[in-house]
N, C-alpha and C positions, 0 to 999 in steps of 0.2 A: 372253413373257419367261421367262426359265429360273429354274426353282428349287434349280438347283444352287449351295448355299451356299461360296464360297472364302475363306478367311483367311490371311495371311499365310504359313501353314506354306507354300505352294505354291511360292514362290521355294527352297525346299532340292532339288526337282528339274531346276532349270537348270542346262543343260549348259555352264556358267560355265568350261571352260578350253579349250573350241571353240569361241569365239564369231563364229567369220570376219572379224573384222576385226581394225584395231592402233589404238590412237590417235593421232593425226593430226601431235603432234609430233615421232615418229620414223619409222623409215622400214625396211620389212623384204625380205628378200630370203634366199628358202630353196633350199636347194642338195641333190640326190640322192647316192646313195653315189658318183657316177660328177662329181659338181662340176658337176649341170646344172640348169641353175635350173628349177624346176617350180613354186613358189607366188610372188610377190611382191605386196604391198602397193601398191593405185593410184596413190597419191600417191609413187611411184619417180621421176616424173618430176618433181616437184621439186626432186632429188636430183642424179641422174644426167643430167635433161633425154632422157632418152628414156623413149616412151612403156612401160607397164608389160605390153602385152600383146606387144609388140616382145621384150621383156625375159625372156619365157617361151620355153624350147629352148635358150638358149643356152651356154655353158661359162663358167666363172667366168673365163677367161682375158679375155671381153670385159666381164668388170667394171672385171677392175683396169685393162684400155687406158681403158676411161671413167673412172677416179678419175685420169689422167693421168701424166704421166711424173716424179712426184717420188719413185716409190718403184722397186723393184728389181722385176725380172718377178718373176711367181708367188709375192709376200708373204703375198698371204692362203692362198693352196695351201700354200705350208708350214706353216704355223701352222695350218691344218686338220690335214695329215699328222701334227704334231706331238701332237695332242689326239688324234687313233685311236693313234698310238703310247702314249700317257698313259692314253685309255681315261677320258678328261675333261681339262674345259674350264678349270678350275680356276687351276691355274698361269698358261697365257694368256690369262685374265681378259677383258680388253678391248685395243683398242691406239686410241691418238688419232692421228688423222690429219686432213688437212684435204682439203675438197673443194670447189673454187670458192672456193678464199680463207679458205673459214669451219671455224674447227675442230668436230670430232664424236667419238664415241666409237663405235667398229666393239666392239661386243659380239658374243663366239660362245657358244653356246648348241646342245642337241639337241634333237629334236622326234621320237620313234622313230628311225625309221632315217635322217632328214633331218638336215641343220644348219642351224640359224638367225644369217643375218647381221642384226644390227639395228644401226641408225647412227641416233644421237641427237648433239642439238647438245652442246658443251662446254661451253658458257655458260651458268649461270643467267639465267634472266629479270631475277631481284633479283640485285645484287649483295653475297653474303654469303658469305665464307668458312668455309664450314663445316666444308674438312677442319680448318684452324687452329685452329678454336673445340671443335671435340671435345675436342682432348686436355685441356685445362683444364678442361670438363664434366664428364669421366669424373674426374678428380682430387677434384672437387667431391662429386660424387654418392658416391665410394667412401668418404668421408668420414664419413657416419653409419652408425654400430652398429644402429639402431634401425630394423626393417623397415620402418614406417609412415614415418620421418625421410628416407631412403633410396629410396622412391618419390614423396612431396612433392617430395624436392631434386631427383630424375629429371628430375620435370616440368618442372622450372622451368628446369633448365641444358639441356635440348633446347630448349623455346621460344627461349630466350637465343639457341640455338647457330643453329637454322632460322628463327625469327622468324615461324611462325607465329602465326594470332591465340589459338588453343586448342589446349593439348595435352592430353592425359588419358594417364593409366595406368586401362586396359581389363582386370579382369580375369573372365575366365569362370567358371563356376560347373561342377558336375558335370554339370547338365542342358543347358548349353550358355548358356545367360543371363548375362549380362552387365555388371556392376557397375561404375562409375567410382570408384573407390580414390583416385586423385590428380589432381589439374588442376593446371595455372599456363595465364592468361587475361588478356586486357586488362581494363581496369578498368570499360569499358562493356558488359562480356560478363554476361549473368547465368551464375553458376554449374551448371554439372551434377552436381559431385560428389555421391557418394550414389545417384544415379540407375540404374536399373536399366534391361536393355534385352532385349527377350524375344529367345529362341537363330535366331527369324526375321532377325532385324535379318542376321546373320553366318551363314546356316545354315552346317551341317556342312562341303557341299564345298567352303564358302569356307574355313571352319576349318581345311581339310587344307591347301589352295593358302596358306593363311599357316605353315606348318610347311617346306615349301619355296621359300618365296620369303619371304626375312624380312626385307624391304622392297618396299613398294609406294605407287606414287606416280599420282595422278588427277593431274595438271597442270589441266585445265578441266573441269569437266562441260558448260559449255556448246557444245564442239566437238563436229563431226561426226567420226565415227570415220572411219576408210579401211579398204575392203574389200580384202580378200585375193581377188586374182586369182590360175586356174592353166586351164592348158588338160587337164590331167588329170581324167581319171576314177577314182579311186583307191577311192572306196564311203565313204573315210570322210574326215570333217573331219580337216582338218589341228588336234593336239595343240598349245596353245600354254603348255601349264602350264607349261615352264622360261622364258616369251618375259617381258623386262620391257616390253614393249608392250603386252601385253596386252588388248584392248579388257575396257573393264569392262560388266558387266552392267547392262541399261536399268533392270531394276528397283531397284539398287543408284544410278542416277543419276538418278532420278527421287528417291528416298530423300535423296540429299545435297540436291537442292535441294528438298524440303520445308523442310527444315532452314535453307535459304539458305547454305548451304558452296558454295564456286567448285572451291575444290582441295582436296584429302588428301591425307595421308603417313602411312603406318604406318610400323610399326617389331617385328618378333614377337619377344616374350617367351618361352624357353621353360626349362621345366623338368621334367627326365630327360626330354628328347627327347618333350615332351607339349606342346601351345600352351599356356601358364599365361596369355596375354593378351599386349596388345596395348598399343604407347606409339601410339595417335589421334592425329594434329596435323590442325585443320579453320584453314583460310584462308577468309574472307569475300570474297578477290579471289583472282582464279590466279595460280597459283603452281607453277614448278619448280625442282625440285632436278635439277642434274646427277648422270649415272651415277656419277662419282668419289668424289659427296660425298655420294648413298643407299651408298656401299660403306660410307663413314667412318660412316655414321649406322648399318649392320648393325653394325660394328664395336662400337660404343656399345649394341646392342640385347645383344649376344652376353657382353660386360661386363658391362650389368645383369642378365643372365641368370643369369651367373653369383654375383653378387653377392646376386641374390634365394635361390638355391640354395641359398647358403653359411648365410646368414641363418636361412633356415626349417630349414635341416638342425640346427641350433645347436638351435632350438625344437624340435623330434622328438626327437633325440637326448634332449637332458635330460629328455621325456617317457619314451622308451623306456626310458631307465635306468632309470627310475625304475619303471616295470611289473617290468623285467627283476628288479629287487633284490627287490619283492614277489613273483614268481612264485617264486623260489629259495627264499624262505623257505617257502612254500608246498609246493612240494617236500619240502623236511626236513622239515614237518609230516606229509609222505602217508608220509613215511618212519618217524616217530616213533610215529604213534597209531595203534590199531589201528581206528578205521573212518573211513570218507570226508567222513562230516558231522561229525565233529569238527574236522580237521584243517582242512575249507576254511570251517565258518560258527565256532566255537568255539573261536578261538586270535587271538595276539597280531595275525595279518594275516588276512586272510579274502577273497573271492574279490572281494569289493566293491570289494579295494585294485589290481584289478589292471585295471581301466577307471575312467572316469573318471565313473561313473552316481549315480545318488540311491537307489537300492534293485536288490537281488539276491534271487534267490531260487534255492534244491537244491531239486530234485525227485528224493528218490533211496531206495529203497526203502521205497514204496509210504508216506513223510511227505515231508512239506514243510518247510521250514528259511527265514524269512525275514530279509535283511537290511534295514536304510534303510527308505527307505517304497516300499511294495507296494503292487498292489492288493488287494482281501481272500481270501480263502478261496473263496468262493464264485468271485469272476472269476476268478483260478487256475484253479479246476476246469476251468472251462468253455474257457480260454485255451488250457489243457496237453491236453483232447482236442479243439481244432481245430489244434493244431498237429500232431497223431499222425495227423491227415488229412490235413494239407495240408503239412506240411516236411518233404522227401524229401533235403535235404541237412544235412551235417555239422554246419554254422554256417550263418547268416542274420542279417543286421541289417536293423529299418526305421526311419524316421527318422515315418513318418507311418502307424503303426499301424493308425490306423481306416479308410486305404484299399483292405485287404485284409483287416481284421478288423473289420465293423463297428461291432461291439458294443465295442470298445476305447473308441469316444466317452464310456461312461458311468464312465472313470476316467483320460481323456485328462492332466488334471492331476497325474499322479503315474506315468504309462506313456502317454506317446503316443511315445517311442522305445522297442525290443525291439530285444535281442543273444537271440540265443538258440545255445545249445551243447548239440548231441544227444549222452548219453551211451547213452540206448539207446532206440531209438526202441520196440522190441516195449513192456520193461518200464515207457515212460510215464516215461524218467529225462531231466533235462535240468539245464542251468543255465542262469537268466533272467536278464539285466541290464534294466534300465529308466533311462530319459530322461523328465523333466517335460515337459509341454507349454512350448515357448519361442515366446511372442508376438511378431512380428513386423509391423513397422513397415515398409511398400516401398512408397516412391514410383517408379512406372516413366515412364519417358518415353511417354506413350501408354498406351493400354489391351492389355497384349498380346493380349488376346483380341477384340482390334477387327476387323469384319470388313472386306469390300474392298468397294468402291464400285462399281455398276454407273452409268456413265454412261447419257446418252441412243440412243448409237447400240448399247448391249447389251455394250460392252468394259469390263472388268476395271481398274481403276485404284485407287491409294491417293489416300488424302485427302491431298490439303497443308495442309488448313486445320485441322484436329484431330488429328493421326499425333500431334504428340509434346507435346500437350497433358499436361500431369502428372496422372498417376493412380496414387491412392493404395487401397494392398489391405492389409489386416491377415492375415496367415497363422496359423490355431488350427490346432489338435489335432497338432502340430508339432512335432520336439526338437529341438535341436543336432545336428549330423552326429556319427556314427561315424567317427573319425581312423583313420587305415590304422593309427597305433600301436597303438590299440585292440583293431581285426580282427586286428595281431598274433600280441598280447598274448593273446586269447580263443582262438585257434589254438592260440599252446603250451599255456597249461591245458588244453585238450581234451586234449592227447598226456599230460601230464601224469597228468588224471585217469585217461585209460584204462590208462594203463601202473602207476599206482597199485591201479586192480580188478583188471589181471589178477596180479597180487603176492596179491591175498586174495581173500573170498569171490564177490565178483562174477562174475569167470570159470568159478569150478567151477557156479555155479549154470545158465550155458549150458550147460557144459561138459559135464554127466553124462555122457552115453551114449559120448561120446570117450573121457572118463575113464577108462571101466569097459573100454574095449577097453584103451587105453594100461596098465595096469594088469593085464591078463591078459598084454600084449608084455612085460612087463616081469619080472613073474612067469618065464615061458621064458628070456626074456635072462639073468636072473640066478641059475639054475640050470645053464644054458648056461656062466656065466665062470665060478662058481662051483668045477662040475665040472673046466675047463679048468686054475684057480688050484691046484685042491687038490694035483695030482700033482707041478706043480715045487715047490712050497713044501713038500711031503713026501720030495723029494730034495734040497734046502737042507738041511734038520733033519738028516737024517740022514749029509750031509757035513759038518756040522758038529757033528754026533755023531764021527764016524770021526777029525775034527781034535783034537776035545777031549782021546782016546784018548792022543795024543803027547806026547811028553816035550821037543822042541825051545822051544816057547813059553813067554815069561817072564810075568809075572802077569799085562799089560795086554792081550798077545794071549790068554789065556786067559782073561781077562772077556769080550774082544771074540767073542770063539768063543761065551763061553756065551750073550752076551746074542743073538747071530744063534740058535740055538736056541730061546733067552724067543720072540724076534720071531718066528721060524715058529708058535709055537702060539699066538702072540699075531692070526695073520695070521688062522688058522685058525677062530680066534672069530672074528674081525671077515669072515669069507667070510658065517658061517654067520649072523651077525646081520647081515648083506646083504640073507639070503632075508629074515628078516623084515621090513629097511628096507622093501624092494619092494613090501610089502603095508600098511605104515604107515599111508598114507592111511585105511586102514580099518579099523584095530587100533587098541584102545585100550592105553594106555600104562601100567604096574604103576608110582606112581611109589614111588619109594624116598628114603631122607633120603640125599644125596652129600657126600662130607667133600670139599669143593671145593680144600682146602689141602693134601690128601696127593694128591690128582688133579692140580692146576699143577703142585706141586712134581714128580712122577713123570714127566710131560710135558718138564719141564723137563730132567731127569735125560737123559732119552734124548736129548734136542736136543743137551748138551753133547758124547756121543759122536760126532754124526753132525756138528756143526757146531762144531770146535773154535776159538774165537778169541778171544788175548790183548784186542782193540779193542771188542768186545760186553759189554755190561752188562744183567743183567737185574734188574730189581725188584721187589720184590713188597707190596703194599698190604694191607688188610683182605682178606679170602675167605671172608666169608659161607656157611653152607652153604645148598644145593639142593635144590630136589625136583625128579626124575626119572630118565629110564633112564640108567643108568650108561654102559653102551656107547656111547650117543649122544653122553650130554653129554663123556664121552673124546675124542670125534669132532668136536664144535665146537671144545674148547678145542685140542685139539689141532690142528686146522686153523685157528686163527685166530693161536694163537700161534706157531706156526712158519711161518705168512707173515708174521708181523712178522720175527721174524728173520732169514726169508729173503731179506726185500727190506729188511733194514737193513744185511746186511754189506758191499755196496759203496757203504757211506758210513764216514767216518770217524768214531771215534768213538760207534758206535752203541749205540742205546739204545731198551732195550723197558720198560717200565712196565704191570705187570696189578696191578686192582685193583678189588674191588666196593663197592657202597653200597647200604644196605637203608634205602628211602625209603618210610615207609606201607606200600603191601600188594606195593611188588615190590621187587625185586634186583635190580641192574643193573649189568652187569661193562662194565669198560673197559680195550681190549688195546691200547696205543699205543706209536708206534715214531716213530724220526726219519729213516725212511727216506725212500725215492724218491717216495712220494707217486703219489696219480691224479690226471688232470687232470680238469676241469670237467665237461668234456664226456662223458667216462666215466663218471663218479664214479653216474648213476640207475641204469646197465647191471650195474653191479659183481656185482648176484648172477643175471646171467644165465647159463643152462647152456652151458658154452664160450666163453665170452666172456672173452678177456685182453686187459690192456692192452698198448697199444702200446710204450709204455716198458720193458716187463717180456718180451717175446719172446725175448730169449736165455738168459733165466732158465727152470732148468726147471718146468714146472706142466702141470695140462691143463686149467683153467678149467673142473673140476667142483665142486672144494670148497667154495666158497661157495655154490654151487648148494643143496650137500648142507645144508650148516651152515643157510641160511637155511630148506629145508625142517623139518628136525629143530627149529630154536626156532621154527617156525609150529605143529609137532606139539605143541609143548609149552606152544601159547597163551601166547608170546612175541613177541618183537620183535627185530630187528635192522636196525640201519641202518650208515652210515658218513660219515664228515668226509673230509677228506683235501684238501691241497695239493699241487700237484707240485711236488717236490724239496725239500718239507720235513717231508714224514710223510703218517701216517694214523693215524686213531683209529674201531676198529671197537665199538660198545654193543650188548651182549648184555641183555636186558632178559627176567626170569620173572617170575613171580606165584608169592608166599609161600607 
């Protein structure tokens, strides 16, 4: 006897959509590119009354002389023609005809490069109207708000509608297993809801065959199927995945009658084009549905499909927002403070808020930061260097931590679920979410890890007499799943934080040796424009020297003259503290007391020459004085306030507002306008080098000054960040230390 051990998983390698035959109450007949019959099913001659191997070579012409003289020559040849012109079957669906008296359904169908004619009776066996009964089902079912309300009511108005004995809503899980959510049942039925069903029951390739065939119908298990005859040698089975004949697999009908089911009818659920499950209906007698009235039943599948969708999307949605509103605030905090672990464990929202977990923890230069409940210090340790071993991607979540960590067991009740987000895998920096262990309660129909029976003669068989005996498993060391919101949500923070370090110290700490090159190019460069700047800017001054000279200009062009004069040797400093900028990074700074009120006011002065307008307002608030370099801080205020101004004049009405506040140990200017505004989605980039917004393109700028501005108050162990609405302003905070 062999000792090679088989369990269940073994049915997910049947080649379940080749099975050579159909089942026995329809009748098939496949056609070449050229309309010549090469496969057809044995039982043709109870159909046609000619034999099936008679039937093989011949032209579809002498089908339709055998379906006899009530139709037009060549019906089915055009309607074939019709479907290669279409490029699908779709539109010509089926057509009803009769044959010997009895009506049928001529289904067309492809099979590679063949076509599948299949003819099935019209008749239900039972007499039930099911296309009539849908529409009033579907009115029923669409009827509850409440997802759980909404697959109960499912169940019950398909039972209603087919009259099978059991229906069930089938849904899958991630691993393929399989839960019953909803039933409606005769009154003699014991219940399954609840019941779990291991991803053997349905493997995989049946999983797919239910995402294109979103109705399927067993009429008997106790028939014999009909083989598929051909005189061809072709190498391979004839495809029968689009065929609603289908023979079904022996081990799948051995399965149903363990159970004692005659007949089945599915029905596929699906959502965003993924199998979400299955509406099951089991009949304890056979039972068929006609082709017309499995369409009307797709129809109803495809209804609650989308009803399911609508529903769960309502439940994500208001999840998502609700990360989304936390991760923004978040945001403005990486914006607001100057270091990473204050902003994400030390403020009003913190990283905890942005999944749905019991404890967080930063790992970010070289401490530890915990939120909720953790495990301790020690497990930490040890957790954060087998992940620097073993997690080679960005993000990862596990739901069952001690299966790949297994020391995770000795704190599984406060972390047997991990998110984890790599912020640098070298320096050992991460963020950790945790999931409680969640106890679980599963009764399955059967023991999924039941093995298979050898009988006496050494063949493979399942048990009928214990397969679906109730078996009860408690699931430890376990969390709650990670929702795609979640994965999201833990994706933007990543971008988030990263885009937050490279803004401050964490980048220049990789960055060195790049630095110090970028910083020698820059040095050249700006000696380079320097030299380039100086010569025209020393033929301005001096044309405006030669203009000054004249006697034609009245007093206003005579300021304007001299003030182009002030501005060339105003240019001229601001060349030569260029070269210095260039080296800033590594220069310390003289600072000096700055009289902050004659610098706006002086800033301002010049604006009104260059920007005259009756409709602009400017105001001015408190102005605190400063500490540092004059030049610079010229260069902030002066780029911040003349982009308010410049993106307030094509608004009416405009209006700029500067004003500081000395709060404790800093001072913190605010430049706000009611201009055009950034939109959301710009608003993190705003002080990126070259970067303008889209709004503002025919405005002129080159998308360096804020560059510059936010370098200069990082120089000066400051801060800046920005607000802003599109198309009702912006509010830029300039933030120093006393």
């Amino acid at each position: 006897m062999t000792e090679f051990k088989v369990d269940l998983n073994n049915c997910d390698r049947e080649p379940i959509h080749i099975p050579g035959q159909i089942q026995s109450h329809g009748f098939l007949v496949v056609l070449d590119q050229d309309y010549v019959v090469s496969h057809c099913s044995e039982n043709i001659v109870d159909l046609l009354q000619v034999e099936g191997v008679t039937l093989l070579g011949h032209h579809l012409q002498y089908i339709e002389t055998l379906l006899g003289n009530n139709y037009p020559a060549g019906f089915i040849s055009n309607l074939l023609n019709l479907g290669k012109i279409n490029k699908s079957f779709e539109q010509i669906d089926s057509l009803r005809i009769q044959i010997s008296g009895q009506p049928h359904y001529l289904i067309f169908s492809t099979a590679g490069d063949n076509y599948l004619l299949e003819f099935e009776p019209a008749l239900a066996v039972h007499e039930t109207d099911v296309q009539k009964m849908m529409g009033y089902s579907i009115s029923k079912m669409l009827a509850d708000k409440n997802l759980q309300s909404l697959l109960d009511n499912s169940a019950l108005q398909v039972k209603n509608a087919i009259g099978y004995d059991r229906v069930m809503i089938y849904r899958f899980a991630e691993d393929g297993h399989g839960e019953v959510v909803a039933e409606a049942r005769n009154n003699d039925l014991e219940s399954w809801l609840g019941l779990h069903y291991p991803a053997s029951d349905i493997p995989k390739q049946a999983r797919d065959l239910y995402k294109i065939n979103l109705t399927r119908i067993i009429a008997d298990v106790n028939t014999v199927p009909s083989k598929i005859l051909t005189t061809r040698n072709h190498g391979q089975a004839l495809p029968l995945t689009n065929s609603q004949l289908r023979a079904v697999s022996p081990i799948h009908i051995q399965y149903l009658k363990n159970m004692g089911v005659a007949s089945s009818f599915s029905i596929s659920l699906m959502y965003k084009e993924e199998l979400w499950g299955l509406i099951a209906c089991h009949s304890y007698t056979p039972r068929m549905i006609d082709y017309k009235s499995r369409e009307s039943s797709k129809l109803l599948g495809q209804i609650l499909s989308s009803a399911l969708e609508y529903r769960q999307e309502e439940i994500h949605q208001h999840t998502q927002d609700l990360f989304s509103t936390h991760l923004d605030s978040l945001t403005k905090q990486l914006q607001e403070t100057t270091t990473i672990q204050e902003a994400l464990t030390n403020r009003t929202v913190t990283i905890l808020d942005t999944v749905e977990a019991s404890g967080a923890v930063l790992v970010y230069e070289k401490s530890i930061h915990k939120l909720g409940k953790t495990p301790n210090d020690d497990q930490l340790g040890h957790l954060i260097s087998w992940l620097k071993e073993n997690q080679s991607k960005p993000t990862a979540h596990f739901t069952k931590l001690s299966a790949v960590y297994p020391e995770a067991r000795d704190f599984a009740d406060v972390a047997s679920g991990l998110m984890v987000v790599v912020i640098s895998k070298e320096l050992e920096e991460y963020v950790l979410f945790f999931k409680p262990e969640h106890l679980q309660f599963i009764t399955w129909a059967g023991n999924p890890e039941k093995t298979v029976d050898i009988d006496a003669n050494g063949l493979l068989q399942i048990s009928p007499r214990h397969s679906f005996e109730k078996w009860s498993q408690t699931v430890t060391a376990t969390s709650v799943s990670w929702t795609k919101e979640e994965i999201s949500s833990v994706h933007r923070l990543k971008d988030e934080i990263t885009y937050a370090i490279s803004q401050k110290a964490g980048a220049i700490r990789l960055l060195n040796e790049k630095l110090q090159y970028a910083y020698e190019e820059l040095d050249t460069f700006s000696y380079t424009i320097s030299h380039d700047l100086k010569n025209p800017i020393a033929a301005i001054k001096s044309y405006a020297q030669l203009l000054a000279r004249g006697k034609s200009f009245n007093e206003r062009e005579q300021k304007l003259v001299s003030r182009i004069e002030n501005r060339a040797d105003q240019m001229n400093l601001m060349i030569n503290a260029v070269l210095d900028y260039s080296r800033i990074g590594r220069s310390e700074i003289t600072y000096v007391l700055i009289d902050a009120k004659a610098l706006i006011h002086k800033i301002i002065d010049d604006l009104d020459l260059v920007h005259e307008s009756s409709t602009l307002s400017i105001t001015i608030g408190e102005t605190p004085d400063l500490q540092g370099d004059p030049m610079m801080m010229m260069q902030v205020f002066s780029n911040l306030i003349s982009n308010a101004v410049k993106y307030s004049r094509p608004v009416a009405n405009a209006h700029v507002h500067i004003e500081g506040v000395q709060n404790g140990t800093y001072i913190c200017y605010t430049i706000k306008d009611n201009g055009l505004g950034i939109a959301a989605n710009d608003l993190p980039h705003v002080f990126q080098l070259f970067n303008r917004m889209k709004n503002v393109k025919d405005i002129e700028g080159s998308g360096v000054g804020l560059s510059i501005v936010k370098r200069i108050v990082e120089k000066h162990r400051g801060n800046i960040w920005a607000e802003s609405e599109l198309n009702k302003g912006s509010s830029f905070f300039v933030s120093f230390n006393k």
